[in-house]
C-alpha positions in Angstrom: 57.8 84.4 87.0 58.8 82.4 90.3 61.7 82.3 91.9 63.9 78.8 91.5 64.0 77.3 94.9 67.1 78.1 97.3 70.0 75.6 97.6 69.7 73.9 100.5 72.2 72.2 103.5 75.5 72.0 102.1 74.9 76.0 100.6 73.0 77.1 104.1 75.6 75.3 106.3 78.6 77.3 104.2 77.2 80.4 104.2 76.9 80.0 108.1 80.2 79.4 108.3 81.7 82.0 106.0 79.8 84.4 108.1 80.5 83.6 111.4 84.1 83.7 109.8 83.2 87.1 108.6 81.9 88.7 112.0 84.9 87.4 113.8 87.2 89.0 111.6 85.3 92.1 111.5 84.8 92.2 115.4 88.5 91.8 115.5 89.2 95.0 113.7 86.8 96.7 116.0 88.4 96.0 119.4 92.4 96.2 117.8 93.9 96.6 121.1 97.1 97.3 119.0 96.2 100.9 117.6 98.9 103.1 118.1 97.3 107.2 119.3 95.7 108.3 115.9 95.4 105.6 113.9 91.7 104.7 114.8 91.0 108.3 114.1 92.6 108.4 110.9 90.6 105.4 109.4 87.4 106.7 110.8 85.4 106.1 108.0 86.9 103.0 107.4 85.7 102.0 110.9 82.3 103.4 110.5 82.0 101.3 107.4 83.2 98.1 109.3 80.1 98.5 111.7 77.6 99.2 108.8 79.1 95.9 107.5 78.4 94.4 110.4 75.2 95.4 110.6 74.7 94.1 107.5 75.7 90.8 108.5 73.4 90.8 111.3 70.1 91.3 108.9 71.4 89.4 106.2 71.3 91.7 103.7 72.6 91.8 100.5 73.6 94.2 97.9 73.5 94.1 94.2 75.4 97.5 92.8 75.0 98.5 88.8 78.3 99.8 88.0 78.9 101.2 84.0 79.2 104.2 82.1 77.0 107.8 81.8 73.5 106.7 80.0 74.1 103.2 79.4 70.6 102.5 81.5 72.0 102.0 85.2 68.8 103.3 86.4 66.2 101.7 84.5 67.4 98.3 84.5 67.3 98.1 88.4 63.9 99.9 88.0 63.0 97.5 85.4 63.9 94.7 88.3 62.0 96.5 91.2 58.9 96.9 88.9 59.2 100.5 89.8 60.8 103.7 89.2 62.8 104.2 92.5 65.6 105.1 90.9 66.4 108.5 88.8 66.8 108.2 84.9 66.4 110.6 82.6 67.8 111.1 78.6 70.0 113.6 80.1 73.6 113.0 80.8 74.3 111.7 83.7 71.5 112.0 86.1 72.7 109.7 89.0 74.9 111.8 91.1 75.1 109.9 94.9 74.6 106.0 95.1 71.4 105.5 96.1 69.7 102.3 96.9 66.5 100.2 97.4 65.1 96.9 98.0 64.3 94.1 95.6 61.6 92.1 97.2 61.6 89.0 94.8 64.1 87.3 96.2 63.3 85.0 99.7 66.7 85.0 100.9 67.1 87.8 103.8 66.9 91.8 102.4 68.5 92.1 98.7 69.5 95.4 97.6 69.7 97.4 94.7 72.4 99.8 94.6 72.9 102.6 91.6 75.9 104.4 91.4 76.9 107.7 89.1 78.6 106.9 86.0 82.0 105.9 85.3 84.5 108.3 83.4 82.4 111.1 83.2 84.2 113.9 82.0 84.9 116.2 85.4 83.0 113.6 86.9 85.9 112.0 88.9 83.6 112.3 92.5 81.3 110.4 90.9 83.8 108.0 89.3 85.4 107.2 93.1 81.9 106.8 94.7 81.0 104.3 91.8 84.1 102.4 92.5 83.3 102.6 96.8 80.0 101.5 95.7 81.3 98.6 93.9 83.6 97.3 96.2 81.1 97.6 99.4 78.6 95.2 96.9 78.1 91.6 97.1 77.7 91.3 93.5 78.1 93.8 90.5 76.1 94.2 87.5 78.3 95.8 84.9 76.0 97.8 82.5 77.2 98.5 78.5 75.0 99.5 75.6 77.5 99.2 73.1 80.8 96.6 72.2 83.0 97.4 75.7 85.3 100.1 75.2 89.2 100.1 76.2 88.1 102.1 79.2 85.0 100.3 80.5 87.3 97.1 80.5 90.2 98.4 82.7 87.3 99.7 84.6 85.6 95.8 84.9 89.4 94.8 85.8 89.5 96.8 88.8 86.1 95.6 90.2 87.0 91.8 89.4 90.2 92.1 91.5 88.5 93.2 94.4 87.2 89.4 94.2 83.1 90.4 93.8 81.2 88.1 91.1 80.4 90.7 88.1 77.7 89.9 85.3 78.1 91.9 82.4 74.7 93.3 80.8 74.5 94.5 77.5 71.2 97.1 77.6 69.7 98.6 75.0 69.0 95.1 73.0 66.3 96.7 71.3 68.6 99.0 68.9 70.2 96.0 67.4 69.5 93.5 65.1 69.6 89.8 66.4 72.4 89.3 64.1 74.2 92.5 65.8 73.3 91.0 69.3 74.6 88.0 69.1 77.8 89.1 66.9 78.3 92.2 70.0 77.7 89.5 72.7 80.6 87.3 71.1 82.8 90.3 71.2 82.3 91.2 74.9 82.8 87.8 75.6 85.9 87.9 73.9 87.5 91.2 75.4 86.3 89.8 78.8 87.8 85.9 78.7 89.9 85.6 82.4 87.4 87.8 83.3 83.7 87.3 83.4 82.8 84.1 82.4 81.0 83.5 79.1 77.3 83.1 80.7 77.4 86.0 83.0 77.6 88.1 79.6 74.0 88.8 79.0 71.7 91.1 76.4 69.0 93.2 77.8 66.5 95.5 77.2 65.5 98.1 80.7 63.3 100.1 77.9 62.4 99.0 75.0 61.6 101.8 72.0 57.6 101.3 71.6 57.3 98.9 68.6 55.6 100.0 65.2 52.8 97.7 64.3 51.2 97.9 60.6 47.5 96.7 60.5 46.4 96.4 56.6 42.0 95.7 56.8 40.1 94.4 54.4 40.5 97.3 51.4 43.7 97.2 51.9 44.7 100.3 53.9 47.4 100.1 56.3 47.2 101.6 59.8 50.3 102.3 61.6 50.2 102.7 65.4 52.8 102.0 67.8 52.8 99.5 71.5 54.6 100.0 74.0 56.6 97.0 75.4 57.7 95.6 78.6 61.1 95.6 79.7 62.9 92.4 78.6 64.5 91.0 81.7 63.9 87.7 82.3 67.4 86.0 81.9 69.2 88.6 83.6 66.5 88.3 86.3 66.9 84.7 86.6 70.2 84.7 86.4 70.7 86.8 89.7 67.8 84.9 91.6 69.9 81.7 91.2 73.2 83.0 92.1 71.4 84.9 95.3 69.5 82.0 96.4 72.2 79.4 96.2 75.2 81.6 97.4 73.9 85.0 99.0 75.0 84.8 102.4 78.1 83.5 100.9 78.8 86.2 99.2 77.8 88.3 102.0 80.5 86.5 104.1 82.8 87.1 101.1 82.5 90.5 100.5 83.0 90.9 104.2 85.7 88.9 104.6 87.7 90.9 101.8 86.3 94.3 103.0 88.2 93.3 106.5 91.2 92.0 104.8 91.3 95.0 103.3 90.7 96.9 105.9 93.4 94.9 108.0 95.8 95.6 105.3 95.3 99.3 106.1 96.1 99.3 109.9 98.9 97.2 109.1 100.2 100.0 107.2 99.1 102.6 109.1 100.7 101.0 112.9 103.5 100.3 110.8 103.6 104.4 109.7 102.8 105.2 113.1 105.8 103.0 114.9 108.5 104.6 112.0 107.3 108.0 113.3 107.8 107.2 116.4 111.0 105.3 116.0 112.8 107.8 113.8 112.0 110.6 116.9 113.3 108.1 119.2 116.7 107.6 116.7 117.3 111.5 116.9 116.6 111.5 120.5 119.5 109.0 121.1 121.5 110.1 118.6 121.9 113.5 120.0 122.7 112.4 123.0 125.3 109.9 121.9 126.8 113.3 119.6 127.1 114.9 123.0 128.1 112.4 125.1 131.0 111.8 122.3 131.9 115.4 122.3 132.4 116.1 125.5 134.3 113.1 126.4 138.0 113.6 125.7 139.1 109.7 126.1 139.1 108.1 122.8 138.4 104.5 124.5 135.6 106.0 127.1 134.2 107.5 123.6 133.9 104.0 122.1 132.3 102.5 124.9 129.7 105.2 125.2 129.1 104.8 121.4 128.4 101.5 122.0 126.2 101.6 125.4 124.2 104.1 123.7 123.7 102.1 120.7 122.6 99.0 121.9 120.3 100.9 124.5 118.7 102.5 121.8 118.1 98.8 119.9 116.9 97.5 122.6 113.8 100.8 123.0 113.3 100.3 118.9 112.4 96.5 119.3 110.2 97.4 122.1 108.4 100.3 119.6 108.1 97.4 117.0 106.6 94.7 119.4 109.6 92.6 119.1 111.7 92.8 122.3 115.2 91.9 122.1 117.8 90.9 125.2 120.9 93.2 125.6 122.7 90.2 124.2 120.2 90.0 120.9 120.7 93.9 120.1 124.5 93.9 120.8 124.4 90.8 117.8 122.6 93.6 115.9 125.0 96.6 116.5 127.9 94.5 116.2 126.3 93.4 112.4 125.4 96.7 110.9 128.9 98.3 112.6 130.8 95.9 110.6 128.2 96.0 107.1 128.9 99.5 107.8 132.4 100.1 108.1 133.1 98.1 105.1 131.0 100.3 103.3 131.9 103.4 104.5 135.8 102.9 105.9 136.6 106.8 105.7 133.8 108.2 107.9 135.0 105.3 111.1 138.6 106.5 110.4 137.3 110.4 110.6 135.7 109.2 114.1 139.5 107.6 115.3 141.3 110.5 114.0 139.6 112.6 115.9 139.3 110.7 118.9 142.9 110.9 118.5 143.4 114.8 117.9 141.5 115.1 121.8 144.6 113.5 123.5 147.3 114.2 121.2 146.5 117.9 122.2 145.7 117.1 125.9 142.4 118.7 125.1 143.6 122.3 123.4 141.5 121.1 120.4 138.1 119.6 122.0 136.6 122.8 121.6 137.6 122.5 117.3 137.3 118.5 117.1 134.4 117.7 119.5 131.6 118.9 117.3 133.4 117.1 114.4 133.5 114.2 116.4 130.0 114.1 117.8 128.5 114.7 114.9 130.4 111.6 113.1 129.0 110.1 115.9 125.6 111.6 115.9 125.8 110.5 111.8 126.6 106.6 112.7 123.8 106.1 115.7 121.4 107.6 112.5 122.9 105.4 110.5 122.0 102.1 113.0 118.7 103.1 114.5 118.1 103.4 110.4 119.1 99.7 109.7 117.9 98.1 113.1 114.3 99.7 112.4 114.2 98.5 109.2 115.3 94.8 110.2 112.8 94.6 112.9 109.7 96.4 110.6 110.5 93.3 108.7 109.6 91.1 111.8 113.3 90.7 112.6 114.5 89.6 109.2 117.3 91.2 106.7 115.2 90.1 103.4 116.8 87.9 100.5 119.8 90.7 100.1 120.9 89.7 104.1 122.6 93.0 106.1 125.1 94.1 103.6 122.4 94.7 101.3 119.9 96.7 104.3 122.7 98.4 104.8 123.8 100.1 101.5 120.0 100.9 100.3 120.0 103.3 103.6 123.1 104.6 102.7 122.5 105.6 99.3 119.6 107.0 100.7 121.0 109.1 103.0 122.7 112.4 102.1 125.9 112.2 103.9 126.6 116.1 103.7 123.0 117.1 104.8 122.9 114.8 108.1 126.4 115.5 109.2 125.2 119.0 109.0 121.7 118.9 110.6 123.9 116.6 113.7 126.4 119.7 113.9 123.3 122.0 114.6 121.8 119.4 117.4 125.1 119.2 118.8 125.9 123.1 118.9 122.2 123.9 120.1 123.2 121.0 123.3 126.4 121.9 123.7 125.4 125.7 123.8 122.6 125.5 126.4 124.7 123.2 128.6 127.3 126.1 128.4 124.7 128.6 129.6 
């Protein structure tokens, strides 16, 4: 059987298009000049797999992955479409172990590939069951393989590969076992139990290999002769079916597939610079707010102790919008202090009054007590910087914006978060550990 003849111009032209798209964004990823130390490294793979997709790209090739259960017929079918038996099968249970993958040379469009994967939900199997799924969202287009109705399992399964946004025919194998009553009733209920899903056409019977087929001959007295003949894999619809969707939107998909794979992939460093920055900012937080605890505790002037409390805050505003990328002006992180201060204090009144009274205890005594109230002090002190750098580097992660809740809201979450007893505590020990090597 011939292959229909490729779409052409309006097809050709978009598939150009889409995958010039799809190498710019990939390139892009590539040559991230925004990778904070260790991130690159930590999504190595992910990397590697970007330049295989590009390499793909490049040759035009396209891959066609067979995704289902243990011994539904993976590996014949796509040796039923080769014409070959480059793929493993056998009638024991589960025999495909590593994706493997080879070239289907019917199609004209650029280097089509078949891909087979091991078997989904295979009990201890769950290796297999992840490269099947990595297998499935690095294809261009999945052929999901049942040889039965499509169990609870094998549907949430479908689900997962038809959100990652590849085109999915469903292939019911093992046609031969059934009536063509019991076909046609089984293909109505996949149908069914995969509507939003796959639509209705893409659900297809098929038969990779056929049992040989009894044949009774009866000659002229009568006698009857039983022999059996083997038959030919029958194939034709689901082969046709994936030579037109190849040749009238392969590159396209090719451009597809990669353009998820980078949005994906995007997504990812997103996260991770955006891990990487809170790592850095929270070391940052602690580094300025034991050295606002210290600076409070060993200044006895209760006004010089609320300047300094303030210097030190905005100065440390001003570093976190530089971590983030978003640089704000001494007058901007002032605006910011001056917010989460006031969000703060009427939320947590009794700690800002601690911080006064004690202020106050330093000149009431004419110092007697620093030595009792200054690691009280700084460590209220320590406690509220936390308590800022907490809420500033959450309102900038969020490109400079407080959500729908606005400050008051920011605010409380990362106080109810925080263990009040635990960080007063751990900015006591800073503070004694400063204040004790500045005495030696």
């Amino acid at each position: 059987m011939r292959s229909p003849k490729k779409s052409a111009g309006e097809a050709d032209n978009n598939g150009s298009r889409h995958l010039t798209l799809a190498r710019e964004s990939l390139t892009e990823l590539i040559d991230d000049s925004r990778l904070p130390p260790g991130v690159r490294e930590s999504l190595a793979h992910d990397y590697a797999e970007v330049q295989a997709m590009l390499d793909k790209l490049e040759h035009g090739h396209l891959h066609i992955a067979a995704v289902g259960r243990v011994s539904t017929g993976k590996s014949s079918l796509l040796n039923a479409l080769i014409g070959e038996a480059r793929f493993a099968s056998s009638p024991l249970h589960g025999e495909t172990r590593h994706s493997s993958m080879a070239q289907w040379n019917e199609v004209s469009v650029g280097g089509v590939f078949l891909i087979d994967t091991p078997g989904l939900d295979e009990a201890g199997g769950e290796d297999r069951e992840r490269i099947a799924r990595e297998a499935a969202a690095r294809a261009d287009l999945v052929v999901f393989v049942l040889d039965g109705d499509i169990t609870d399992t094998e549907l949430q399964a479908l689900r997962t590969i038809v959100e990652t946004g590849r085109p999915v025919l469903v292939t019911l194998n093992k046609r031969d076992l059934y009536t063509a009553n019991e076909t046609e009733s089984l293909l109505t209920a996949i149908r069914k139990k995969c509507a939003g899903l796959v639509p209705a056409q893409h659900v297809l019977a098929v038969a990779a290999e056929p049992r040989a087929q009894q044949v009774v001959q009866i000659d002229a007295a009568g006698n009857e002769t039983v022999s059996s003949r083997e038959r030919g894999p029958m194939i034709d619809e689901l082969r046709l079916r994936l030579w037109e969707i190849v040749e009238a939107y392969g590159m396209t998909l090719v451009a597809l597939n990669a353009s998820l794979f980078a949005a994906n992939l995007s997504d990812q460093v997103g996260r991770r610079i955006l891990e990487a920055r809170r790592e850095i900012a929270d070391r940052l937080v602690r580094t300025y707010c034991i050295g606002k605890g210290v600076a409070v505790a060993f200044n006895p002037v209760p006004v010089a102790d609320l300047f300094a409390a303030a210097f030190i805050d905005v100065g440390m505003v001003m570093h976190l919008s530089r971590v983030y990328g978003l640089p704000l002006s001494r007058r901007e992180a002032g605006s910011l202090v001056a917010v989460i201060a006031a969000e703060a204090a009427a939320l947590m009144g009794t700690v800002w009054a601690l911080h006064l009274l004690s202020s106050a205890l330093k000149v009431s005594t004419l110092g007697l007590s620093t030595i009792l109230t200054a690691t009280a002090q700084g460590a209220i002190a320590w406690y509220s910087t936390y308590l800022v750098g907490r809420v500033a580097g959450e309102y900038l992660s969020k490109g400079k914006s407080w959500g729908d809740g606005g400050p008051k809201q920011v605010v409380s979450e990362i106080l109810d978060s925080l263990s009040k007893e635990s960080v007063l505590q751990e900015a006591r020990r800073d503070i004694r550990e400063r204040l004790g090597m500045a005495a030696g």
